[in-house]
C-alpha positions in Angstrom: -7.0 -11.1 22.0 -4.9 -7.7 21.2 -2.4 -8.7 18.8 -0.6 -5.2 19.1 -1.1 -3.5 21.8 -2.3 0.0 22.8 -0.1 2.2 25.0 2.5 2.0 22.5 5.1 5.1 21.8 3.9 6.1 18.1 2.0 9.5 17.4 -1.3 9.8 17.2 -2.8 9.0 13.7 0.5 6.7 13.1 -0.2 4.6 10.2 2.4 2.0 10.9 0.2 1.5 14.0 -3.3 0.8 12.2 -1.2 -1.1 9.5 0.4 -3.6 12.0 -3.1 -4.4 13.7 -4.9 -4.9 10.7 -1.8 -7.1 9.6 -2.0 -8.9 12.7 -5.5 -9.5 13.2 -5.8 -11.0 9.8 -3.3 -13.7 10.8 -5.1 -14.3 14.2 -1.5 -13.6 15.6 -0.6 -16.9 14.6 3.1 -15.5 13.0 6.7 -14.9 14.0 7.4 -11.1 13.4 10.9 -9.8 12.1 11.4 -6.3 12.3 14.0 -3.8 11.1 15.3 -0.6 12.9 13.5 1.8 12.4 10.2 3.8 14.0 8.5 0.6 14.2 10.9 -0.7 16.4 11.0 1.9 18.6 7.5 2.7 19.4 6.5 -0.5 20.0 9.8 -2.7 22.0 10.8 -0.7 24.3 12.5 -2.8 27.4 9.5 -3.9 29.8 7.0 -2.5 27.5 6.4 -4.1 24.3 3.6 -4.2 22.3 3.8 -7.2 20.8 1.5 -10.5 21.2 3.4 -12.8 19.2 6.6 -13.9 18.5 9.0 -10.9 18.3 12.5 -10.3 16.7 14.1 -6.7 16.0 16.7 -7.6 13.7 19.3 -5.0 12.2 18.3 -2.4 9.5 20.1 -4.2 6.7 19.1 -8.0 7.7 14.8 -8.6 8.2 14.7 -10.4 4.4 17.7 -12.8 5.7 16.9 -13.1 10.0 13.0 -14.1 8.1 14.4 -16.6 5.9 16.2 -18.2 9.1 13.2 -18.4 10.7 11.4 -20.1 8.2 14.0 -22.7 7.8 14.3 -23.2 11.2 10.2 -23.9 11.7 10.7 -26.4 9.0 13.5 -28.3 10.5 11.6 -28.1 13.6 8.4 -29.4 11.9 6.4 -26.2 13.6 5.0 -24.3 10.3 1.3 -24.9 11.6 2.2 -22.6 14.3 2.2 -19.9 12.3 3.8 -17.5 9.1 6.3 -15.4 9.2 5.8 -11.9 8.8 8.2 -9.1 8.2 7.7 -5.4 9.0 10.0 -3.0 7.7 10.0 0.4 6.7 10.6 1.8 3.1 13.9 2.8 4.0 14.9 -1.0 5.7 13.2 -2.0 2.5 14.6 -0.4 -0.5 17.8 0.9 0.4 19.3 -0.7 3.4 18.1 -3.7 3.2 17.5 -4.4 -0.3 20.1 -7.2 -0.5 18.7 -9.4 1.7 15.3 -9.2 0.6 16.4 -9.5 -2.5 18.2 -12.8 -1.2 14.6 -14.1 0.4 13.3 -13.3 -2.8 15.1 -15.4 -5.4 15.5 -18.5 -3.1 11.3 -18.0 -2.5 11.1 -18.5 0.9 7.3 -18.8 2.9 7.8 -15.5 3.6 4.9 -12.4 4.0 7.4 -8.9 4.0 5.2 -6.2 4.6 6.9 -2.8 3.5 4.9 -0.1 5.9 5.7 2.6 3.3 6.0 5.9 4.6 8.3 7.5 2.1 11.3 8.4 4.0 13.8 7.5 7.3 10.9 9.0 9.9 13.0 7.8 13.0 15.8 9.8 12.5 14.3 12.7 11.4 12.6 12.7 7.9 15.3 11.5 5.6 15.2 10.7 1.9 14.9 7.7 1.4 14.4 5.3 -2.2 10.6 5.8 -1.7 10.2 9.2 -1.0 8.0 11.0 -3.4 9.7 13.4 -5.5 9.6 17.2 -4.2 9.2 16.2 -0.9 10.9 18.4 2.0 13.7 16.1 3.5 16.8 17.1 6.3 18.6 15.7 3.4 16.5 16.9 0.3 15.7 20.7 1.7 13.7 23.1 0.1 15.5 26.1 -0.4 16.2 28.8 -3.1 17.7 26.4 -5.6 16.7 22.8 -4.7 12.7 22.4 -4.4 13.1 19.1 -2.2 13.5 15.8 -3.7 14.8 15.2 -7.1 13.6 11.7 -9.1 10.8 9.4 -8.8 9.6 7.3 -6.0 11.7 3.5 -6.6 9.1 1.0 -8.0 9.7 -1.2 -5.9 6.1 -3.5 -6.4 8.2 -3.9 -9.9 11.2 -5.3 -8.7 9.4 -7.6 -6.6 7.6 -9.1 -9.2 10.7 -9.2 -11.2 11.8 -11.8 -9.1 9.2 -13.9 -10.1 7.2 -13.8 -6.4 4.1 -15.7 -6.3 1.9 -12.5 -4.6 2.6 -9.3 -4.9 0.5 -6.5 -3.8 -0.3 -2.5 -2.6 -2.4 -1.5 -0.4 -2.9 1.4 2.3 -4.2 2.8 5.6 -7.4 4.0 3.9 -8.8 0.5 2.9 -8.2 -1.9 6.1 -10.5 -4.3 5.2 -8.4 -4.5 1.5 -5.5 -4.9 3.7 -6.8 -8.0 5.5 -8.3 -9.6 2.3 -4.4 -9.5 0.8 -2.6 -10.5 4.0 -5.3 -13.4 4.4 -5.0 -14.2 0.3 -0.8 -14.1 1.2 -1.3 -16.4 3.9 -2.9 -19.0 1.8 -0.1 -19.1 -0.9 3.3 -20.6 -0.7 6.7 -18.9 -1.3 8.1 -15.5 -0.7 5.0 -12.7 -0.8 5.4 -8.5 -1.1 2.8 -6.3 0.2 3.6 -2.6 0.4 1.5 -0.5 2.5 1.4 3.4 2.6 1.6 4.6 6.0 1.2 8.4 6.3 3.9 9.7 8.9 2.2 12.6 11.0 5.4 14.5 11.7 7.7 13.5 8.8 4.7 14.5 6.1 3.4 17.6 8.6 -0.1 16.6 8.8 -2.5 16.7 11.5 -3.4 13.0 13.3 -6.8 13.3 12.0 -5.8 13.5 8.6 -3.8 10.1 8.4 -6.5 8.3 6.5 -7.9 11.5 4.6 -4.3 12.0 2.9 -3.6 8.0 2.4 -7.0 8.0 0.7 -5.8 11.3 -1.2 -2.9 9.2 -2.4 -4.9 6.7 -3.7 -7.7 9.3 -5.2 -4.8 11.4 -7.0 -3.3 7.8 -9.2 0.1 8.8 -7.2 -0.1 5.4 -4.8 -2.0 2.8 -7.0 -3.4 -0.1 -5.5 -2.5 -3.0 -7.0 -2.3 -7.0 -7.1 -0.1 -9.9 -9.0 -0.1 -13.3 -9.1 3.0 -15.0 -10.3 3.4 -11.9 -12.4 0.3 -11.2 -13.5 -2.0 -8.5 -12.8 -4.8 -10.1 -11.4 -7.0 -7.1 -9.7 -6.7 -3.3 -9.6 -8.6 -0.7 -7.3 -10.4 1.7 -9.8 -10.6 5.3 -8.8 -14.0 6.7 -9.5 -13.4 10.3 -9.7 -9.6 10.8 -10.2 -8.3 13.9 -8.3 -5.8 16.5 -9.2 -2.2 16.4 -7.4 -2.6 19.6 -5.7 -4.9 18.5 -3.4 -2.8 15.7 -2.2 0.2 17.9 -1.9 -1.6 21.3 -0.6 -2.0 19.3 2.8 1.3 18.2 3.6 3.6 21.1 4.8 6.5 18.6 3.0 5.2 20.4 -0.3 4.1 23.7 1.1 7.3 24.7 -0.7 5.9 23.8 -4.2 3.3 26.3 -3.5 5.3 29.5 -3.3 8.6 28.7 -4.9 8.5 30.0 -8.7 9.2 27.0 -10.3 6.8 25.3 -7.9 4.1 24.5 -10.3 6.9 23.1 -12.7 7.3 20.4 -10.0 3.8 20.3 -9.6 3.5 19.7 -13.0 5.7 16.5 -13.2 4.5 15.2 -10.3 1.1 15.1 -11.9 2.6 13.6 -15.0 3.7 10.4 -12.3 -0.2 10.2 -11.6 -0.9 10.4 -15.1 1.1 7.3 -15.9 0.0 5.3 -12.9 -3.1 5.8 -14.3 -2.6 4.5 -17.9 -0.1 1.7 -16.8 -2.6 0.3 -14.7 -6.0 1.6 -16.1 -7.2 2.8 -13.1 -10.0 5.3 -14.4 -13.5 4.1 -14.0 
């Protein structure tokens, strides 16, 4: 049975679409799916034309963590948890800025809860805005590249961190490149009680300016450079990390992406470079990724 349907409005090479099905068919469809405004939403609910194979509700941008937590409740009052888990899909911007309240909520009071973050580093609906999780120097409508700012100024919000600050049971990474690793964590998520976090990085085709074909090549890139680590915790504890046998050097994740073409020809370009490759660096160390 299709879980998630083709003939749905996302681009070709989406990676919230290949994220959603993998998510899907690891739960057998048996779930109830929130899900936040945003590109998800509208490529895949349109009026006489969803998508969707199981339960479906579009909340608003700001509300999935709480609307998620209702519908856990209500299952249990109803005595109907064996139908299935409840699943939330929300973007990074739904996620870590928007919305961060009320997941924040569904986090301290641990409800049986899987919130999947489809991570693809900025507001992609409306047209590529900066958002907590974009990457810094990235080219945004709101971070532009230009003769004085070189695109996005900070780091990327840790937000695997602040879930696991709340003391969640299961907390984990995990990305378009490795489906079957996203199955094995959705499944292990499944299994365990209480509020969960995976994060999944979702390469946007137009927002990052890459060809379709190269969805999984620069997701992999991610993971390959130390700048996405792929990660697990278990009530706060690292339990398992994905090793990276030959780490690569930033450039060739960013030489890819017209959002960092700008780094490339700018003057202080490779100073950006530079720190951005420092970020890698510590990803590495912190998590001891290096074979």
């Amino acid at each position: 049975m299709t879980y998630f349907a083709s003939g749905h409005g996302a681009c070709p090479g989406c990676g919230l679409a290949i994220a959603v099905r993998n998510v899907l068919d690891a739960l057998e469809g048996k779930c109830f799916v929130a899900n936040s405004t945003g590109c998800l939403e509208i490529i895949s609910s349109q009026y006489e034309r969803s998508a969707w194979g199981v339960p479906y509700i579009h909340s608003l941008f700001e509300n999935a963590g709480a609307v998620a937590a209702g519908i856990e409740l209500a299952l249990k009052a109803l005595k109907r948890t064996d139908e299935g888990k409840v699943v939330v899909f929300a973007g990074d911007g739904a996620t870590a800025d928007i919305g961060i309240g009320t997941l924040s909520g569904m986090m301290d009071r641990n409800h049986d809860v899987i919130y999947i973050c489809l991570d693809n580093e900025a507001y992609q609906n409306t047209g590529n805005q900066q958002s907590g999780l974009t990457p810094m120097g990235s080219n945004t409508t709101t971070t532009p590249a230009g003769a004085i700012m070189l695109g996005k100024t900070g780091r990327k919000k840790d937000m695997i961190s602040i879930a696991v600050a709340h003391g969640l049971p299961y907390v984990a990474s995990a990305s378009v490149a490795f489906h079957a690793d996203i199955r094995r964590k959705v499944k292990k998520a499944a299994e365990i009680e209480g509020a969960k976090y995976i994060q999944i990085h979702t390469p946007c085709v137009t927002g990052w300016g890459i060809d379709g074909k190269q969805t999984i090549t620069s997701a992999k890139l991610a993971y390959e450079t130390a700048l996405y680590p792929i990660v697990e915790f278990e009530n706060g504890e690292l339990t398992r990390v994905r090793k990276i046998k030959e780490r690569k050097p930033v450039e060739e994740y960013l030489k890819i992406q017209r959002r960092f073409r700008h780094l490339f020809k700018h003057p202080r370009g490779q100073e950006i470079i530079n720190l951005i490759q420092k970020i890698a660096d510590e990803n590495a160390k912190k998590y001891n990724l290096d074979l």
